[in-house]
N, CA, C and O of each residue as an XYZ file, in Angstrom:
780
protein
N     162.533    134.794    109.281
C     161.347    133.976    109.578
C     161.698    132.514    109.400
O     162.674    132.272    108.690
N     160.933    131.348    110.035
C     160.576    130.213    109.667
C     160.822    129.739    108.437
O     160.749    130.546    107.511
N     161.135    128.468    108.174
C     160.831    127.944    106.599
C     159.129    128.125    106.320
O     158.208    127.578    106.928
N     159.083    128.867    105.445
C     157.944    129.546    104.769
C     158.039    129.563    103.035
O     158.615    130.331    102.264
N     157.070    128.164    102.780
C     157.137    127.702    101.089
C     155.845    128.873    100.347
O     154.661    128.835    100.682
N     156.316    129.675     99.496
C     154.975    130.362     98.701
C     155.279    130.103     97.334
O     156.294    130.276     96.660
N     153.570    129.411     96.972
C     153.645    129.286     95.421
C     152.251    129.558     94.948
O     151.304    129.722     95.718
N     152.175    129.597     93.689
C     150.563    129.887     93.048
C     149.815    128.682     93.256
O     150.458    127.633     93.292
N     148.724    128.649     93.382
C     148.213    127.245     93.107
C     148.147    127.034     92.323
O     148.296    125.812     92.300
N     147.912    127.562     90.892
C     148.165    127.479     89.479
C     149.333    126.921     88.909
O     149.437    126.389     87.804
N     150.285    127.111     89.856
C     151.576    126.435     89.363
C     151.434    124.792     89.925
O     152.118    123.885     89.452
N     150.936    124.697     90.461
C     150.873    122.746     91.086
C     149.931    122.084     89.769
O     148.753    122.247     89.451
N     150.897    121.374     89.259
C     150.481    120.273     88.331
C     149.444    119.389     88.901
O     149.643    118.623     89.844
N     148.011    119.583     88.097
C     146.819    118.560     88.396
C     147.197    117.510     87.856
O     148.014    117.440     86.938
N     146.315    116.098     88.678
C     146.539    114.777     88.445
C     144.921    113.958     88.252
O     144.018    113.925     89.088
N     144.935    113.493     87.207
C     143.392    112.912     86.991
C     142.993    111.241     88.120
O     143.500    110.161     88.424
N     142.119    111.830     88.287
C     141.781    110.400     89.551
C     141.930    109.504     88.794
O     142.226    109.621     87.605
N     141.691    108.225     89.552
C     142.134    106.723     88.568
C     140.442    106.585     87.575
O     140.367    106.149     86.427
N     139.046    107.176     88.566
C     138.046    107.075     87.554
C     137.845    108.271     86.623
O     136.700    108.387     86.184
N     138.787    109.225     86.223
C     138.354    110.031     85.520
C     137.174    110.957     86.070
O     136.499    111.580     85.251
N     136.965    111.040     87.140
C     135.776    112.283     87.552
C     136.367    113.468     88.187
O     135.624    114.342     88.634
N     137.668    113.570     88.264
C     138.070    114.469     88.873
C     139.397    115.172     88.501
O     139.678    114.817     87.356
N     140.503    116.178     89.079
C     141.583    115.888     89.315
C     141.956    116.773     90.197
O     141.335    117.828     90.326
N     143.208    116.417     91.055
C     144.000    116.748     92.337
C     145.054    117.281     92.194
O     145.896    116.577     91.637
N     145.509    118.746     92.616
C     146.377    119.221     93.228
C     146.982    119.146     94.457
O     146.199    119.627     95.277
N     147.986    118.779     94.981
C     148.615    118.359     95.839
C     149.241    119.639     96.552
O     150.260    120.105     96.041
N     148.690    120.273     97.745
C     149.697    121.298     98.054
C     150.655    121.052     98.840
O     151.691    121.715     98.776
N     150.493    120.074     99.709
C     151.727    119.556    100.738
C     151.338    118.164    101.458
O     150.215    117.732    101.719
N     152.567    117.614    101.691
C     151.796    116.349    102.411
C     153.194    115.798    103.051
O     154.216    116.367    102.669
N     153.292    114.956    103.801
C     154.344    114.166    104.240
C     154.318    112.555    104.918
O     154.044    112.029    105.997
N     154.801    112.139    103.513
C     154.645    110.670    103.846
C     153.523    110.109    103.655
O     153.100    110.565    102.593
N     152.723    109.303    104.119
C     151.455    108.726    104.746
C     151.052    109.572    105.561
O     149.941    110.019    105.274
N     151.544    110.005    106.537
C     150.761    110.653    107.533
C     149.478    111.793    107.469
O     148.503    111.805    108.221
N     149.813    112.896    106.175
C     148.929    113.668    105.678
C     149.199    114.018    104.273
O     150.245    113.917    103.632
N     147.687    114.581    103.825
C     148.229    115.061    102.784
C     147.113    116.494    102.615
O     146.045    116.455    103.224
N     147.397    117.490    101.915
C     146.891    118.579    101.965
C     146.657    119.180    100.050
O     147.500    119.752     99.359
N     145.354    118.810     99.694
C     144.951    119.343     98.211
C     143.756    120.050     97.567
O     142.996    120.628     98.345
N     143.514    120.083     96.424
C     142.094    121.014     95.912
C     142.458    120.017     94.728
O     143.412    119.696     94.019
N     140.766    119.645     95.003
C     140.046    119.029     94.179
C     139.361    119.238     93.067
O     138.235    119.371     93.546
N     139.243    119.354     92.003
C     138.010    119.818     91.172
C     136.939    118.112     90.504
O     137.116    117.305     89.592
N     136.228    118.237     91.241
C     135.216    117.217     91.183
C     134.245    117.520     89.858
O     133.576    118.548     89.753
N     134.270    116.806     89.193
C     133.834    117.577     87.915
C     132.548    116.496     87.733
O     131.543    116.932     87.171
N     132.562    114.949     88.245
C     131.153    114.106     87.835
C     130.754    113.172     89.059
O     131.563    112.805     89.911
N     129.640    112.894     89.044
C     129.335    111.992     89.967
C     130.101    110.608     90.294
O     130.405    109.966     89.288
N     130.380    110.172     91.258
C     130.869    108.928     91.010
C     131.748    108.475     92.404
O     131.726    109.356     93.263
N     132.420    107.405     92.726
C     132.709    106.475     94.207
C     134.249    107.481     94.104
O     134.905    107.859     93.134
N     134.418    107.674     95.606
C     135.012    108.560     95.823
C     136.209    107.339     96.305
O     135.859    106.175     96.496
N     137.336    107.695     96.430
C     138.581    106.863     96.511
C     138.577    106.708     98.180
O     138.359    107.695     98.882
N     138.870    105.214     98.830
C     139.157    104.610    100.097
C     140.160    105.053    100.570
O     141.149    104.913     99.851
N     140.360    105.699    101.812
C     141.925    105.930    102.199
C     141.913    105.155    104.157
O     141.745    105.815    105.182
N     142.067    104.173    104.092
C     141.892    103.042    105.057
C     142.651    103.747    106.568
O     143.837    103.421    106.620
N     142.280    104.479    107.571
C     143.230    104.953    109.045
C     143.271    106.314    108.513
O     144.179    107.044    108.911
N     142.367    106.790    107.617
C     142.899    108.185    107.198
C     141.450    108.766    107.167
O     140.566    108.335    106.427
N     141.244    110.226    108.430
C     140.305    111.008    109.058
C     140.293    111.866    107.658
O     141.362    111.666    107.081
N     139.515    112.678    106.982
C     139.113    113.285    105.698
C     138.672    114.644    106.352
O     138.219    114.456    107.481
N     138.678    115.774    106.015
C     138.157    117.045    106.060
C     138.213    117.785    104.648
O     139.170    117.956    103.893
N     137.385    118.024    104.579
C     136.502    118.766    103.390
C     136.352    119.903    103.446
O     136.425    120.262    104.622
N     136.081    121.119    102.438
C     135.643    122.277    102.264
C     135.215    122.495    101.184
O     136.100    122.151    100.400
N     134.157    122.965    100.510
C     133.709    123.422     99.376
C     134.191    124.789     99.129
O     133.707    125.718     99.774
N     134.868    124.936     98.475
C     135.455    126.388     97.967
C     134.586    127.026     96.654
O     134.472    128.250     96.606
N     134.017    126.251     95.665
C     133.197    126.648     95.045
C     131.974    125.713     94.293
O     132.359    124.674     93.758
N     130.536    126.038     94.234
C     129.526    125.463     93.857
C     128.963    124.999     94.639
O     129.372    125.393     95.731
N     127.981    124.146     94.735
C     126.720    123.882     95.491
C     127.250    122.691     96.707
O     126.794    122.594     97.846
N     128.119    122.014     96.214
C     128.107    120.844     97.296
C     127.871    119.772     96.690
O     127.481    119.719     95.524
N     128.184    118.345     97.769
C     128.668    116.961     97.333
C     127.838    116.250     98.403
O     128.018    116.554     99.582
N     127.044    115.429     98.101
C     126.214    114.397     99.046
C     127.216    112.982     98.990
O     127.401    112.465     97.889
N     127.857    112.375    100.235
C     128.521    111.190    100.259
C     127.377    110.619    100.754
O     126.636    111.098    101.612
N     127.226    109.206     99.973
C     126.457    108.078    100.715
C     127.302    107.021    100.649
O     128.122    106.794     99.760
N     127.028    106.254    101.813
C     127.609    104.877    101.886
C     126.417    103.848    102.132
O     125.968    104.099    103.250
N     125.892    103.053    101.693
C     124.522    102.402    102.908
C     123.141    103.614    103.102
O     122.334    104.116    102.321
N     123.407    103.726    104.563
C     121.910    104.132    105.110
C     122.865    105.309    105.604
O     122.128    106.092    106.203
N     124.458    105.891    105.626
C     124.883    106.874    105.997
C     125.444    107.971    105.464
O     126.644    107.904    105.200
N     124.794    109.078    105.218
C     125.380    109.887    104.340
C     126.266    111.162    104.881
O     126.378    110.975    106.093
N     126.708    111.952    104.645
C     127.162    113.290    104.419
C     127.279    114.278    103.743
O     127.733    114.354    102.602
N     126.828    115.194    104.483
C     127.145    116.446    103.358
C     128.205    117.316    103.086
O     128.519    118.020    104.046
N     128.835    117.472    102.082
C     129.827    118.716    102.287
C     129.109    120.090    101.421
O     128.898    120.083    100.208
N     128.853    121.040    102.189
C     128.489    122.363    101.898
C     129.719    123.713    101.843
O     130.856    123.957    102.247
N     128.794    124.239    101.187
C     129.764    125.858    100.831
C     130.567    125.716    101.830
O     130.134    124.841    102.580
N     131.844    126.313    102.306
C     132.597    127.067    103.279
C     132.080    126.375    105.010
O     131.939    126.902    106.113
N     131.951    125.221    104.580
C     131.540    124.831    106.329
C     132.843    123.049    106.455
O     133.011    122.440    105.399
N     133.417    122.612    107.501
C     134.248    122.083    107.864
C     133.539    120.729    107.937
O     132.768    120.656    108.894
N     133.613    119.543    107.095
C     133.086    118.086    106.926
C     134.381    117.701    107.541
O     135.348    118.462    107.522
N     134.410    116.343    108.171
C     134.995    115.611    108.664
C     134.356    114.360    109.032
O     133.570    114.244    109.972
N     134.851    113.113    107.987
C     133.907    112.245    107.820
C     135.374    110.783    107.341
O     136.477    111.062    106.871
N     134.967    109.632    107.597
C     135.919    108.626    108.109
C     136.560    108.171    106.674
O     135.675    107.638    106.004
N     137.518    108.200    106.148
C     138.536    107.995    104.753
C     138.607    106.532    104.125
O     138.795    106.328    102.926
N     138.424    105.482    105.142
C     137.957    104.264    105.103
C     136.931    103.601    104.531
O     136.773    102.390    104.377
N     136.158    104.637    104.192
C     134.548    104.067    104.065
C     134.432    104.306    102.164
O     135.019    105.159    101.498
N     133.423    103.174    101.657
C     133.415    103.865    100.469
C     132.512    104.432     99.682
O     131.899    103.960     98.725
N     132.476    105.624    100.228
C     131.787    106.640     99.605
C     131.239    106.667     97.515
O     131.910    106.388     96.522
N     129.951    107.079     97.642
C     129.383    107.469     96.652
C     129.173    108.653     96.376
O     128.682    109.068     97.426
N     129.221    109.908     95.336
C     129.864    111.176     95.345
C     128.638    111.844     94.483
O     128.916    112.028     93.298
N     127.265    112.250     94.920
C     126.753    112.990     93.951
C     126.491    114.750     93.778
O     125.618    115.382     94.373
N     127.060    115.071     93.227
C     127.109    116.816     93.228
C     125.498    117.561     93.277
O     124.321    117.429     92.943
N     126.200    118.177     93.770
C     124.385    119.499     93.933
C     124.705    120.488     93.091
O     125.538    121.369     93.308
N     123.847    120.309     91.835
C     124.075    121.055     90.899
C     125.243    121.447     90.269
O     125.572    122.618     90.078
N     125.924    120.379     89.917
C     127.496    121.031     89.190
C     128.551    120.710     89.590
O     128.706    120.145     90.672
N     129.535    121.024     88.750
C     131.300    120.582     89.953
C     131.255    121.284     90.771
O     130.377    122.138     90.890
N     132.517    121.043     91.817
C     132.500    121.576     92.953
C     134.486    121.917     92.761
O     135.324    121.672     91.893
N     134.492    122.686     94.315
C     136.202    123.013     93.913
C     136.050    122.464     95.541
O     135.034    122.817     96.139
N     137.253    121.434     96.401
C     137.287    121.244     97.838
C     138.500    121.158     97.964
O     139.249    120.363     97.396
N     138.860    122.286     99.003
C     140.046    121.987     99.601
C     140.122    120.305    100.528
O     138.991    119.935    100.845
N     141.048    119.507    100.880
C     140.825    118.192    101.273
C     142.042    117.977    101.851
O     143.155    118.027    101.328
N     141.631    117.654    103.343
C     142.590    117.062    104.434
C     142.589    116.078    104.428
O     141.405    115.902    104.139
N     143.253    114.514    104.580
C     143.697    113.256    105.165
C     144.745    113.588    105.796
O     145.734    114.198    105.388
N     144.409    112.992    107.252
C     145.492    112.759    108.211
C     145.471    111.209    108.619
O     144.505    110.566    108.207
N     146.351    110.602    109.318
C     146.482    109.553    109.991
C     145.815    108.905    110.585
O     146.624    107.981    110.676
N     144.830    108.492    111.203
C     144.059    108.334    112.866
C     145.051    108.250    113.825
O     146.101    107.617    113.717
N     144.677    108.918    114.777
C     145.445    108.553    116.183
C     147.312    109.100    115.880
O     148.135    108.735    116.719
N     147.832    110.030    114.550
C     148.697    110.145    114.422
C     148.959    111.775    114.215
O     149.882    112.392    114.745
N     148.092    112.262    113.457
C     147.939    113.636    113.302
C     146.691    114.304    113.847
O     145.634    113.676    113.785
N     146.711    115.353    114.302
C     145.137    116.394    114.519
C     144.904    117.360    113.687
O     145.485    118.435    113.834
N     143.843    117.114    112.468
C     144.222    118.415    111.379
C     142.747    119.551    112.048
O     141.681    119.369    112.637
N     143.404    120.525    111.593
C     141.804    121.619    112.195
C     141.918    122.228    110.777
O     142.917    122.124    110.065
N     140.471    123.047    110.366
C     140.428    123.472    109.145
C     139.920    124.716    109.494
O     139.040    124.501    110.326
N     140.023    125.908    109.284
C     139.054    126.896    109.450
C     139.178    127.750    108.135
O     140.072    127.478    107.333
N     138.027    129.095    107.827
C     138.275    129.948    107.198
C     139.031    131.141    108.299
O     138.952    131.312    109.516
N     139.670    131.735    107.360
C     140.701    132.793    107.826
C     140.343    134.217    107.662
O     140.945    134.896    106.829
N     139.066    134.901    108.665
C     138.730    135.772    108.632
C     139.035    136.837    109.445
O     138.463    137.917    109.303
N     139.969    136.626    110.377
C     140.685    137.138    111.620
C     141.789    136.689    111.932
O     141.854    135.471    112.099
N     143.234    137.657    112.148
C     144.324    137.167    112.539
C     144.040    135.815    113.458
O     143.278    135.662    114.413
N     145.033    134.810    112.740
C     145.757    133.374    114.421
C     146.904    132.952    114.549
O     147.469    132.451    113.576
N     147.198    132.998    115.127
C     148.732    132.635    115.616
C     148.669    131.142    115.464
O     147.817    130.339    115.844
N     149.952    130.958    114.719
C     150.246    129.314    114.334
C     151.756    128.957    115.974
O     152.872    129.411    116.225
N     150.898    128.018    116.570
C     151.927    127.185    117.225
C     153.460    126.679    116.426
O     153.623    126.283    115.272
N     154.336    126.846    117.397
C     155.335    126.198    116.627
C     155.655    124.969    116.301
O     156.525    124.579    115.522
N     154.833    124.321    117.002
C     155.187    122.585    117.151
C     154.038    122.026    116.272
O     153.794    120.820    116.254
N     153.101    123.239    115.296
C     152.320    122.503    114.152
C     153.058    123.031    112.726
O     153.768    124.026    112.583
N     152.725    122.214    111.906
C     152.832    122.516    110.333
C     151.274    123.168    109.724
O     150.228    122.557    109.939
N     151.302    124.296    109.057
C     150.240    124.980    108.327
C     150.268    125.331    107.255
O     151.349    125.829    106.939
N     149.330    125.290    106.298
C     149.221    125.654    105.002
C     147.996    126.701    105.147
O     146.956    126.641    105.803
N     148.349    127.357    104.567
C     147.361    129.162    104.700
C     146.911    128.914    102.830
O     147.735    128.681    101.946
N     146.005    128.997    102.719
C     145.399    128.988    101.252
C     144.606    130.551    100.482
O     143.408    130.720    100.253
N     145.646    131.420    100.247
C     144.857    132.681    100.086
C     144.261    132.684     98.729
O     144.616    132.950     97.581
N     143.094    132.233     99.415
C     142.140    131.905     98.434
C     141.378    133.283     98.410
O     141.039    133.817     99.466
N     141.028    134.042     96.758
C     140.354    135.426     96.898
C     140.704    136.369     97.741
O     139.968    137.352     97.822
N     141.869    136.295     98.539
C     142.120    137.389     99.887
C     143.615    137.108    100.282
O     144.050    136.000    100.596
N     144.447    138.456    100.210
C     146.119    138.366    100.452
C     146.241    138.234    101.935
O     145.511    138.968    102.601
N     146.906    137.559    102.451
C     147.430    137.335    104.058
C     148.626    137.588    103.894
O     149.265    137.865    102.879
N     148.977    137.452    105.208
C     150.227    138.544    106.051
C     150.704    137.519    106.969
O     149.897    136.727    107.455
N     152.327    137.447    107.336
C     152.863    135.987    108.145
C     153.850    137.096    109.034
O     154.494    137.883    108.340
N     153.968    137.177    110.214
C     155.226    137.540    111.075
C     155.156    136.247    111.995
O     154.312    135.488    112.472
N     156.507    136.430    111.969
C     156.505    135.781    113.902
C     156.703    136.577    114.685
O     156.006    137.540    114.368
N     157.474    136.883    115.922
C     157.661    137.487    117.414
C     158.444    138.059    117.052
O     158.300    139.282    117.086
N     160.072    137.318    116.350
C     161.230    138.294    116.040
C     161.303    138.880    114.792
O     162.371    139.165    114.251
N     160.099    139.092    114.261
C     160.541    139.727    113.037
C     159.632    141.055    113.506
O     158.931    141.111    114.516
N     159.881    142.408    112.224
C     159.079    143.462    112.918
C     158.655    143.214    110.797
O     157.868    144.040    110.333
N     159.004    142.553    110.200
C     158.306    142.340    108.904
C     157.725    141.270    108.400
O     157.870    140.047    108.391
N     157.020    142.089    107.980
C     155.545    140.898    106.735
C     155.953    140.593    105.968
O     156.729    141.338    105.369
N     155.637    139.100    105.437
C     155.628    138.565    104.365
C     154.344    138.237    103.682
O     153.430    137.713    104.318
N     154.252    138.472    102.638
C     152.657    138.456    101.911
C     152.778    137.011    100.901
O     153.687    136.653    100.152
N     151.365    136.327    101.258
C     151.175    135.464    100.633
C     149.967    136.336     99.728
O     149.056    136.991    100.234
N     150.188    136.180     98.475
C     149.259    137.097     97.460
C     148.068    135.756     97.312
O     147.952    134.590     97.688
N     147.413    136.637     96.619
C     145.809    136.223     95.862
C     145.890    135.042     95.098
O     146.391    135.089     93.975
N     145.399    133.845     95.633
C     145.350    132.807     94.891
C     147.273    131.943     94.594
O     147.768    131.330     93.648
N     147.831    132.398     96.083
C     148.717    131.689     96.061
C     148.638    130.799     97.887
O     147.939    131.235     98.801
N     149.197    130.017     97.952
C     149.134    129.018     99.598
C     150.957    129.460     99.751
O     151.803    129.874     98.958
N     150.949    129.152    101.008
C     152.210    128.945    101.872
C     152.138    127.736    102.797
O     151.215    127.445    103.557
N     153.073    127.204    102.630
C     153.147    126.050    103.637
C     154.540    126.513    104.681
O     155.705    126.703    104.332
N     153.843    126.620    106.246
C     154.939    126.713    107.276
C     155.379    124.884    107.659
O     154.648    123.894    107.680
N     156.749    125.018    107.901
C     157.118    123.286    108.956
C     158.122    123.515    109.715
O     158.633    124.373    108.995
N     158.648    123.459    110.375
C     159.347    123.480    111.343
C     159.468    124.823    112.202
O     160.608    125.224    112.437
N     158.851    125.232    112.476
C     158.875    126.764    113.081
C     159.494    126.840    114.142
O     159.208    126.145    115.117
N     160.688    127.920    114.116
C     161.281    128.368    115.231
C     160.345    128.736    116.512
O     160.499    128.343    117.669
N     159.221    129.689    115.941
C     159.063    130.433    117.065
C     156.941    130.853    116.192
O     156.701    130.626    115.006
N     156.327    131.179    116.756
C     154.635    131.138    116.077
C     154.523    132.075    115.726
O     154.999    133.052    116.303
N     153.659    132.154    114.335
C     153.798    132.572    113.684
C     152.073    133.571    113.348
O     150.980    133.030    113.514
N     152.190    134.595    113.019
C     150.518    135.233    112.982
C     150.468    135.544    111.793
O     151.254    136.254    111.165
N     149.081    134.765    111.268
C     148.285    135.065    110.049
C     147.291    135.743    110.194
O     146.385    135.545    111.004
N     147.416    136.872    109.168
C     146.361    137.512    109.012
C     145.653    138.013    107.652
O     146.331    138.137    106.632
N     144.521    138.246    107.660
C     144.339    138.157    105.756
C     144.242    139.827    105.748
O     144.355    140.543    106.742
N     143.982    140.302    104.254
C     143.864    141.383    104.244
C     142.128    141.178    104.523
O     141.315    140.254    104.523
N     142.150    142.920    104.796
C     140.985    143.167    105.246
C     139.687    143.763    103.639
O     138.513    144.018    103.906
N     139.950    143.817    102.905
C     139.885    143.865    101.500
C     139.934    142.626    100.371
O     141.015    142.392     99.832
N     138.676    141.785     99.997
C     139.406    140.911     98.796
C     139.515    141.733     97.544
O     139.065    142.840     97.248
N     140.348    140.737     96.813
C     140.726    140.712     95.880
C     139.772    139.882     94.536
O     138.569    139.625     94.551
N     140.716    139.613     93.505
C     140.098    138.851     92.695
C     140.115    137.556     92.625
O     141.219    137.023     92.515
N     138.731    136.590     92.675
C     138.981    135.393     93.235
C     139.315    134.486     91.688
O     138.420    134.401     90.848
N     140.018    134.159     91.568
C     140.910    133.196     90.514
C     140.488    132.050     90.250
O     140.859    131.525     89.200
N     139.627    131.380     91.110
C     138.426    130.201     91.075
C     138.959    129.249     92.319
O     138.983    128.020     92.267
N     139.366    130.021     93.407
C     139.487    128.749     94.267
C     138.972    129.185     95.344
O     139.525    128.737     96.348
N     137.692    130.249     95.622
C     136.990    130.648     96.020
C     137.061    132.175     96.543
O     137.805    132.907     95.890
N     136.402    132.726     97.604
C     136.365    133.961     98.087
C     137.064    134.151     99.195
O     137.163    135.320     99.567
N     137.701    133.126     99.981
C     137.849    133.427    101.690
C     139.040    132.621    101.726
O     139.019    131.624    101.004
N     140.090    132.838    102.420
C     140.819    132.302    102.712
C     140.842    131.026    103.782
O     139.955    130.843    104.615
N     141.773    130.350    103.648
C     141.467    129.062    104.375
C     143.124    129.026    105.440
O     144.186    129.628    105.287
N     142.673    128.061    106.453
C     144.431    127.747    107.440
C     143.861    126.474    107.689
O     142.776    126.188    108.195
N     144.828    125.711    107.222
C     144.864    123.984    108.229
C     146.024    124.083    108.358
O     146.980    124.429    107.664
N     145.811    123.667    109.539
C     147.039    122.908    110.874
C     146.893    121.727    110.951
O     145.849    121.101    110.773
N     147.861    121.353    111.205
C     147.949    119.723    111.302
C     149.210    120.140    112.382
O     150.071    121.009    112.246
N     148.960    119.087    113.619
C     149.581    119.005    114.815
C     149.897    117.332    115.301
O     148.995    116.496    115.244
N     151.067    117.042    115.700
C     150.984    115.304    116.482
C     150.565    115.517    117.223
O     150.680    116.509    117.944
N     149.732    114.375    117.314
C     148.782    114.124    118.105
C     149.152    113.166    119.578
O     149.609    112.052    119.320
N     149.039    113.409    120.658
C     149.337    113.533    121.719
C     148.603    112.042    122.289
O     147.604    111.580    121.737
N     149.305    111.349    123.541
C     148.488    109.905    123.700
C     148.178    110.451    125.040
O     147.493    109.800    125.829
């Protein structure tokens, strides 16, 4: 197979934000261009500026995060795909409690990240990089020339990059025990973005 990275998320050393309301796990990133982590948002408070850098969100666990800026807000809810501008500077108040968010920054105009939950086999293009987050639920990786699986277990991510040839994820059809980084598995792709 492909270069195919598997680790626990438990094993990625958290990092405390510069205001103390949070801290960040880093699962993959490269360069400036993106970066790919889980958050645990633990208090209210101004969420960090990232200036040319598109944001996607997921709530993996608890109620959700109201961003206001001005007169414009956003919501990030349970298991639904926010995508909201990295530039701006956000005010961060929780709905009822911390929250756990998986969190995309990409580039503008440099990367295309897509976020989905992973409830049905998808075939990863070769010309993208993906991180599969088996969050509460074990997935399964072949490509074309292999006739074997590789298992990303319960509450561990894989990061694919350079892929020979595409690659199909699929979760198990059965969860498991969710470890606190939610129930459902997650896939972002991140692809260059095309002029």
């Amino acid at each position: 197979m492909s270069p195919m990275q598997v680790r626990d998320i438990a094993s990625i050393p958290s990092g405390k934000w510069r205001n103390g309301k949070g801290v960040t796990r880093t699962l993959a990133a490269e360069g400036t261009d993106w970066r790919v982590s889980i958050a645990e948002v633990e208090r209210d408070g101004p969420y960090s500026t990232f200036e040319g850098m598109t944001r996607l969100s997921v709530i993996l666990r608890g109620n959700g995060v109201v961003l206001r800026a001005g007169s414009v807000t956003t919501r990030l809810t349970p298991f639904a795909v926010a995508e909201y501008d990295g530039g701006i500077a956000w005010d961060a108040s929780l709905i009822d409690g911390p929250v756990t968010a998986l969190n995309v920054m990409c580039r503008r105009h440099t990367c295309r990240p897509t976020v989905r939950a992973l409830t049905d086999p998808v075939t990863i293009p070769a010309s993208a990089t993906a991180i599969v987050l088996a969050a509460g639920r074990a997935c399964h990786a072949a490509d074309s020339k292999e006739a074997a699986q590789h298992r990303i277990a319960v509450d561990q991510f894989a990061v694919f990059q350079h892929l020979e040839h595409p690659v199909r994820i699929s979760p198990d059809p059965v969860g498991g025990k969710d470890g606190g980084f939610g129930p459902i598995p997650q896939l972002v792709i991140i692809e260059r973005a095309t002029v």
